[in-house]
C-alpha positions in Angstrom: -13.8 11.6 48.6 -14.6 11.7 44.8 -12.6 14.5 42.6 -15.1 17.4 41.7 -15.4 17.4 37.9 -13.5 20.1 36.2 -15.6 22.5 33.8 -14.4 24.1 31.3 -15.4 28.1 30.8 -15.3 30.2 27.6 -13.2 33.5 28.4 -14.3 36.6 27.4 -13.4 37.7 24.2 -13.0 34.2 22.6 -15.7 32.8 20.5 -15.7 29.5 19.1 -14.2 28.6 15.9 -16.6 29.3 12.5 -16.8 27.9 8.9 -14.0 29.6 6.7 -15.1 31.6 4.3 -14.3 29.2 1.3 -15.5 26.3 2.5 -19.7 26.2 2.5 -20.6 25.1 6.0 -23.9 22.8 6.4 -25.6 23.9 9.9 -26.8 21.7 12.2 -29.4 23.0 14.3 -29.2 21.9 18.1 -32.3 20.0 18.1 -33.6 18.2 15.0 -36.8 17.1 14.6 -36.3 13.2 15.5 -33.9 14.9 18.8 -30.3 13.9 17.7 -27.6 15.5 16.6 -28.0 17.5 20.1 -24.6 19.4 20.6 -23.9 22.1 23.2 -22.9 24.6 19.9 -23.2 24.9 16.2 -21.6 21.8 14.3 -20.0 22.5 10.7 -18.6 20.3 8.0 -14.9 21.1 7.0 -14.5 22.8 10.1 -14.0 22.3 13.9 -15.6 21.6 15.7 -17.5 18.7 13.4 -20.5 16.9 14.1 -21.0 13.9 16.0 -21.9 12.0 12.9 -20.6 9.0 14.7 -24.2 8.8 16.7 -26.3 10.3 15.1 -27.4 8.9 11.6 -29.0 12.5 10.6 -25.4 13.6 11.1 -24.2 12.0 8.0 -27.3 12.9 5.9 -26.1 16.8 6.7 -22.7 16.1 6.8 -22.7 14.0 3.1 -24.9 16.9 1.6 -21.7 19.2 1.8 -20.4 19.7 -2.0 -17.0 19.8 -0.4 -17.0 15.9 0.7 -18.6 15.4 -2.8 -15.2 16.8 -4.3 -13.2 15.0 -2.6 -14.9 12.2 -2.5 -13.7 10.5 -6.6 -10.5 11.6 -5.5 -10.2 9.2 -2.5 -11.3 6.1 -4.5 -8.9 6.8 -7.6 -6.1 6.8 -4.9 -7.3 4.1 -3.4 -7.9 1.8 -6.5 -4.3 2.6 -7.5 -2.7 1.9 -4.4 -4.5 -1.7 -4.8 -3.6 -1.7 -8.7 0.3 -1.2 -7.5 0.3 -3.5 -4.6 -1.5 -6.5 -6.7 1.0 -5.6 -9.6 4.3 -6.4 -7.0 2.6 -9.3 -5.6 2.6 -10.9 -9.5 6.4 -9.6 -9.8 7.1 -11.2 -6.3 5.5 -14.5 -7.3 6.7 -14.3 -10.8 10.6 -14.1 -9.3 10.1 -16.5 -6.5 8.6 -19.6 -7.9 10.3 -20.4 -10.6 14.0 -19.5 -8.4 12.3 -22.4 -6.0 12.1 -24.4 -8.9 15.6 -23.6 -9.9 17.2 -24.6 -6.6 15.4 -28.0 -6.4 16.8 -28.9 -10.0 20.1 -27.4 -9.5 20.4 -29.8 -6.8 19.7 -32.8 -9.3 21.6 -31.1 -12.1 24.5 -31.3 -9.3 24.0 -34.7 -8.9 24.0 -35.8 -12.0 26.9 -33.9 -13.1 29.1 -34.6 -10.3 27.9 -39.0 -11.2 29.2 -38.4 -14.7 32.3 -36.5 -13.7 32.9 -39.7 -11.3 31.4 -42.6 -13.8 28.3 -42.8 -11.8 24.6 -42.9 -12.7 23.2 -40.5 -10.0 19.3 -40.5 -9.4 17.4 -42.5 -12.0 15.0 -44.2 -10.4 12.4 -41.6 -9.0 10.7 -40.3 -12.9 11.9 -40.2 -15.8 15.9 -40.2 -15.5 15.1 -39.1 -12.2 13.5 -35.9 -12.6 10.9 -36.5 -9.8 13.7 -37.1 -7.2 14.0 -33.4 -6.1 10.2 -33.7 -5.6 10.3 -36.6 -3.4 13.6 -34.8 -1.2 11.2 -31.9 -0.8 8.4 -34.2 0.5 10.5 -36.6 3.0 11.8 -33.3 4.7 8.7 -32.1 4.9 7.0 -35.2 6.6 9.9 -35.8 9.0 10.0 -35.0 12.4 11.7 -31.7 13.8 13.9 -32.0 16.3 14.7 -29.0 18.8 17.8 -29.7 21.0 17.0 -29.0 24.7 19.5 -26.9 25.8 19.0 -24.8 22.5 17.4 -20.5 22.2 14.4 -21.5 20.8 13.4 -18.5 19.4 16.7 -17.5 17.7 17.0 -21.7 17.1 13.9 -21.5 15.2 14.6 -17.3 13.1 18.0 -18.4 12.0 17.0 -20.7 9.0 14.1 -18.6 7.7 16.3 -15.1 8.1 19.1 -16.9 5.8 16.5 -17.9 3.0 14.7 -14.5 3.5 17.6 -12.8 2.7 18.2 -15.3 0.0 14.9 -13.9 -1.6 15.1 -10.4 -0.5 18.4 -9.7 -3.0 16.7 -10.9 -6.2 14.5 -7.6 -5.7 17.2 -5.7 -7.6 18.8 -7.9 -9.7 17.5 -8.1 -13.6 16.8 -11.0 -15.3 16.1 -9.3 -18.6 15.1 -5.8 -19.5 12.5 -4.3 -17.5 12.5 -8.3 -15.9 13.0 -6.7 -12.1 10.8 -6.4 -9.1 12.6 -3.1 -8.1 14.6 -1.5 -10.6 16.6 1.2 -8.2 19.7 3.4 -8.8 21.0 1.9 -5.6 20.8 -1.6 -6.9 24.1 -3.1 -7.0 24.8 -1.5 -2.9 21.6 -3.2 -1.9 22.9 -6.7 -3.4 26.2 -6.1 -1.4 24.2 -5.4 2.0 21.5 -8.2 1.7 24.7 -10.6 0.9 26.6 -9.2 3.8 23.7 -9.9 6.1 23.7 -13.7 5.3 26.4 -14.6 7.7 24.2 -13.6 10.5 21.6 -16.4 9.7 24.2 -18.7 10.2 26.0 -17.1 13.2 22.5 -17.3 14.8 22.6 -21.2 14.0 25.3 -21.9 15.8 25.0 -19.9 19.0 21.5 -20.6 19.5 22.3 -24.4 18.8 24.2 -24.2 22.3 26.7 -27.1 20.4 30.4 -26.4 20.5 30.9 -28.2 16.9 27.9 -26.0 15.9 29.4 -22.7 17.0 32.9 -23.6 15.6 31.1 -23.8 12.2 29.2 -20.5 12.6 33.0 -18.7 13.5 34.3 -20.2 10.5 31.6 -19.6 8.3 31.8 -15.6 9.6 35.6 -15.4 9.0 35.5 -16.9 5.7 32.7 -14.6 4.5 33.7 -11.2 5.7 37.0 -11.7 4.5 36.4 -12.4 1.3 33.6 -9.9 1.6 36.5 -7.5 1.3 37.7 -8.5 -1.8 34.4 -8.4 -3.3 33.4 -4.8 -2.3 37.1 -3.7 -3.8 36.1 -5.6 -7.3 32.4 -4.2 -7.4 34.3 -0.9 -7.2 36.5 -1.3 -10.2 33.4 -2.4 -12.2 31.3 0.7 -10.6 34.6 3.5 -12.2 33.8 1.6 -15.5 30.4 2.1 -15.7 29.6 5.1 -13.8 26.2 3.9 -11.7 25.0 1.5 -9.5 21.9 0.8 -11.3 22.5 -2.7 -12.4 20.1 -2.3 -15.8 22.3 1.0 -16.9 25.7 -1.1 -15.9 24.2 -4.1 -18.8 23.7 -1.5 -21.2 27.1 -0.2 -20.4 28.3 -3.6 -21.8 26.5 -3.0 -25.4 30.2 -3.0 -27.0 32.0 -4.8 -25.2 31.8 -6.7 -22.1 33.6 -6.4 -18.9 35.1 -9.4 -18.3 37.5 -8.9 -21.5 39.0 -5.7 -19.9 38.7 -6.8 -16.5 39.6 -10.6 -16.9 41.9 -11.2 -13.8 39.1 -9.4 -11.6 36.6 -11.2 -13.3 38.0 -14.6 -12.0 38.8 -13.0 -8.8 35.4 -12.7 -8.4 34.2 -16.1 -9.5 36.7 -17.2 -6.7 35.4 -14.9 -4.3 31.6 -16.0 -4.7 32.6 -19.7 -4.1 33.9 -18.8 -1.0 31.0 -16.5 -0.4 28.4 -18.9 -0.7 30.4 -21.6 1.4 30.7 -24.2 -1.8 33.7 -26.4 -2.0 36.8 -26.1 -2.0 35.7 -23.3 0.5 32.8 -25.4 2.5 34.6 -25.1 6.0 31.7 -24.7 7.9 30.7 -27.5 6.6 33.7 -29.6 6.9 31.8 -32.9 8.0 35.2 -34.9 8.9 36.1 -32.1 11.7 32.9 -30.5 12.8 29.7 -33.0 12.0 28.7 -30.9 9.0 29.2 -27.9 10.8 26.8 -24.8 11.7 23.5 -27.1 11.0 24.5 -30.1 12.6 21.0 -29.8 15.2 18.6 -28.7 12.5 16.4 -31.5 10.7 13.7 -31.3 8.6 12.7 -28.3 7.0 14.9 -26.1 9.4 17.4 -28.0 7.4 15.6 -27.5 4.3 15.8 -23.7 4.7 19.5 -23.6 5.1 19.8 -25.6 1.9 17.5 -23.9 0.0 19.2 -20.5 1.1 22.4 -22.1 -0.2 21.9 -23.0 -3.3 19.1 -19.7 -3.9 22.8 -18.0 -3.0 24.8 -19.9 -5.7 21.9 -18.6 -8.2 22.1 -15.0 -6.8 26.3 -14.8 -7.6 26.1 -16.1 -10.6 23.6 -14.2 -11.7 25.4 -11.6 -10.7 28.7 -12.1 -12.4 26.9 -12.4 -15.2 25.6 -9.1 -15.2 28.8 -7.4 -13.8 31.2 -8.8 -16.2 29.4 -10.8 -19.1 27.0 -8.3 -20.2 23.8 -9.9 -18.9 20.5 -10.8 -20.9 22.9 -9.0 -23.9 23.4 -11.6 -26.6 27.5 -12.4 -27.5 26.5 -11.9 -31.3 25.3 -8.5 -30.6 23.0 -7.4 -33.8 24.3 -10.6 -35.8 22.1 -13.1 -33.6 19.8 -15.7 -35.1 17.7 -16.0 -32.4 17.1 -12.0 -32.3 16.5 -11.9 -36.1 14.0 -14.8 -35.4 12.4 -13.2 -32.7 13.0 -16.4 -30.2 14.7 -13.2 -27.5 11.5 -11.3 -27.9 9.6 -13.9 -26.6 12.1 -14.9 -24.1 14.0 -11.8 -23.4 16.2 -13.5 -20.7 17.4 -16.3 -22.6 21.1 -15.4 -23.1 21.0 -14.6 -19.1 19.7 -18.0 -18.1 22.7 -19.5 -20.8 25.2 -17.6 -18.9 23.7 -18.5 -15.7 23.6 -22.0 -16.6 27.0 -21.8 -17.5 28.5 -20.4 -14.6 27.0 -23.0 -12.3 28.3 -26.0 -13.7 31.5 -24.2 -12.7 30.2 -24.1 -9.6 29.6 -27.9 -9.7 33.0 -28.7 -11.7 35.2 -27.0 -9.4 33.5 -29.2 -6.5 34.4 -32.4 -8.1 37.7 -31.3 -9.0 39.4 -29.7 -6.1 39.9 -30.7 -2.7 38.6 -28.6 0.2 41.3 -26.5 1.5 42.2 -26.3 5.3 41.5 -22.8 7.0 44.7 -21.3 7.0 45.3 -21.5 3.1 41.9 -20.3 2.6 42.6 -17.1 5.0 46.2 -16.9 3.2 44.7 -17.0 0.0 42.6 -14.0 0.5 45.0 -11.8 2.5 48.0 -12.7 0.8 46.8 -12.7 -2.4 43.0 -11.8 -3.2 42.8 -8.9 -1.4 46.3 -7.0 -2.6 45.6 -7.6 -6.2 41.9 -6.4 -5.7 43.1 -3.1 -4.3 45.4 -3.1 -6.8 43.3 -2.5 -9.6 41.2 0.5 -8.0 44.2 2.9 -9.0 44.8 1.2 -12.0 41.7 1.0 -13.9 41.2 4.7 -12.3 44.4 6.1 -14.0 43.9 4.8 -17.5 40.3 6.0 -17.6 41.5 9.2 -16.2 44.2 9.3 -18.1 42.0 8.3 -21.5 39.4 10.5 -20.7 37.0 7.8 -20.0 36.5 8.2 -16.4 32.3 8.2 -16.6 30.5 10.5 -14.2 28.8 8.4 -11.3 24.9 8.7 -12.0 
């Protein structure tokens, strides 16, 4: 038996709701002269109940003719038009950070190469271009065209998220890092905490990798890598810190322009190579590359991944290596700030006008052929001097430092107020 349809009465003393008194009201009558707009009560614009403008066309030419909806109407489209503006201005910025840090990573690897041949009396790639300079071109293109292979027995789903969450997050941190003044896609007062977060999140990209890899070598690599980076992890928070008493924000613009005299790394030298260590071990590079010690665990965490599954974690790597040095850059050698201060030819020139983030790609530069010098210097360390190194050693001297840089800017008056 059907449900008898439920009707609604209007109680007695309750009228329906009219027009404020501010807002003009257009009236619809119940029955137009073409028949629509037929509605069991008045209809009013800027009021409820409206009008079914929906179906009926005459709806809208009553409901448009309001001067409210006139008024209001300019205001929309400005909001609108510069809610596109901003959007289309942050998509430049993104673009304008992201290719050229592509770029970067596929010469750094060359540069490596190259570097690491002279260092050993080798030639390194010559052969692809001009001494070679196509040869990161044509990497990028075979792992491309080759075939991926997904293990059987692997997660699939967490198989295939891992490599693109570690170079996501390899992007994601450059939002708040400058590359020159006013050069940053997100200039926040929270800045340097978000760098610390995104770069904390990277181990999980590679955790991932090896569980959902369902290999035992694989998942040996992950544990390693995850030990190795939350230690030193540790060490790096305790040093950021220190460098946060001495310049009173986390804004990472304010703490360049903090450096305008002098630079951190003079008064904080022994923390300043701490931290130099630190990001080496961070970013998995030798002598710290345990997760990827090939001779014990078949190049460790990505030992199923080919193609550009592979490609990802590579290019998250090496996008990495960029991000820390960049960083140390800014935290102890005073950024896109030139070391001549007012006394620099290029400034009197004009050359830093037109390339305001010259110095910082110098510095940059500089602090990656460390990168590449310590590799073909030092041998890789087994796991237990690594660990030892930073328990014993790192991470006492670290905390250390927090008391001590706090008492003599306390006790000098210098202690800055956190903005």
């Amino acid at each position: 038996m059907a449900r008898p349809l439920r009707t609604f009465r209007r109680r007695p003393g309750v009228s329906w709701p009219s027009a404020p008194a501010e807002a003009p009201s257009v009236r619809v009558s119940e029955r137009s002269k073409e028949g629509d707009c037929k509605s069991p009560r008045s209809a009013y614009v800027g009021s409820n109940p409206t009008p079914n403008t929906a179906s009926h066309p005459s709806c809208w030419d009553s409901a448009l003719s309001s001067p409210l909806v006139f008024m209001t109407m300019p205001m929309m489209t400005s909001g609108v038009a510069a809610m596109a503006g901003h959007g289309l201005w942050l998509l430049v910025k993104i673009v304008a950070t992201v290719v050229p840090l592509l770029l970067g990573v596929a010469y750094l690897t060359l540069a490596e190469r190259k570097v690491m041949a002279s260092m050993q009396r080798r030639v390194g790639p010559n052969v692809v271009g001009v001494l070679g300079l196509l040869q990161p071109l044509a990497d990028g293109l075979k792992l491309l065209i080759k075939e991926t292979v997904l293990p059987s027995s692997a997660h699939l789903t967490l198989f295939l998220a891992a490599p693109v969450l570690t170079l996501t997050l390899a992007l994601a941190a450059w939002a708040a890092l400058p590359a020159a003044e006013g050069a940053v896609i997100a200039d926040v007062d929270l800045g340097l905490l978000y760098l610390f977060g995104i770069s904390s999140l990277g181990v999980y990209g590679i955790v991932v990798a090896g569980w959902a890899s369902n290999s035992q070598y694989a998942f040996l690599g992950a544990l390693r890598s995850a030990a190795q980076m939350v230690s030193y992890e540790v060490s790096l928070g305790l040093i950021l810190l220190t460098v946060v008493l001495c310049a009173g924000t986390l804004n990472l613009t304010e703490v360049v322009h903090r450096q305008t005299d002098v630079w951190y790394a003079l008064p904080l030298l022994p923390l300043a190579g701490l931290f130099f260590v630190s990001t080496l071990a961070e970013t998995n590079r030798a002598p710290f590359d345990l997760p990827e010690a090939e001779a014990e665990l078949v190049a460790g965490y990505n030992v199923e991944y080919s193609a550009m599954g592979f490609a990802m974690f590579f290019l998250g790597e090496y996008a990495n290596m960029i991000l820390m040095t960049a960083l140390t850059a800014v935290l102890f050698l005073g950024g896109w700030l030139s070391p001549l201060g007012a006394w620099d030819p290029l400034r009197v020139l004009g050359v830093t006008t037109v390339l305001p983030g010259l110095w910082m790609g110098v510095k940059v530069t500089a602090l990656l052929f460390g990168f590449i010098w310590v590799r073909a210097a030092f041998p890789r360390l087994r796991l237990d001097q690594l660990m030892r190194l930073m328990w014993k050693c790192y991470l006492p001297l670290a905390l250390a430092f927090v008391p001590l840089v706090a008492g003599i800017l306390l006790g000098f008056d210098g202690l800055p107020v956190l903005a």
